[in-house]
C-alpha positions, 0 to 999 in steps of 0.5 A: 484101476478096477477090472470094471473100470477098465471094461466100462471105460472101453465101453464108453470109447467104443473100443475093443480089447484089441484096441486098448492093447495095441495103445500100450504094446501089450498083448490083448491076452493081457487085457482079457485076463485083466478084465476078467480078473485072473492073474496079477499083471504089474501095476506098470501094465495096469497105469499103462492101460489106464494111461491110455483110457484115461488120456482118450477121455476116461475119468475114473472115480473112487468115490462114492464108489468106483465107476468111470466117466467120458471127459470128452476134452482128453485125447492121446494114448496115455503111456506105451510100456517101452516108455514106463520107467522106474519113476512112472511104473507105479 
């Protein structure tokens, strides 16, 4: 998931930085930093927060190019980071 992606999929669900970190366990300063693209977070921190984008509705796409969509059938919170393993941490 690109920085963009995860803005637009916020902005789509009406949630605020907050919101998405507090979904996951993280610190909000996390999802700032990420969205606007400084530093390197893990790519375990980054499927936790597509995770919970992702299962309130988001779909995210690669092609033609990135972008991201409402599929207003998804609902939960996605993976909370004390849940990520060696397995789902990729």
């Amino acid at each position: 998931m690109a920085p963009e992606q995860s803005r637009a999929a916020r902005g789509l669900l009406g949630w605020s930085e907050a919101d998405l970190a507090r979904k996951v366990g993280l610190d909000e300063r996390l999802v700032r930093d990420f969205e606007a693209g400084y530093g390197d977070p893990p790519a375990g921190q980054i499927e936790a927060l597509r995770s919970a984008l992702a299962s309130a509705g988001a779909v995210f796409t690669d092609l033609p190019s990135p972008g991201v969509r409402l599929d207003a059938r998804g609902q939960g919170e996605g993976t909370r980071l004390q849940d990520l393993t060696t397995e789902n941490d990729r």
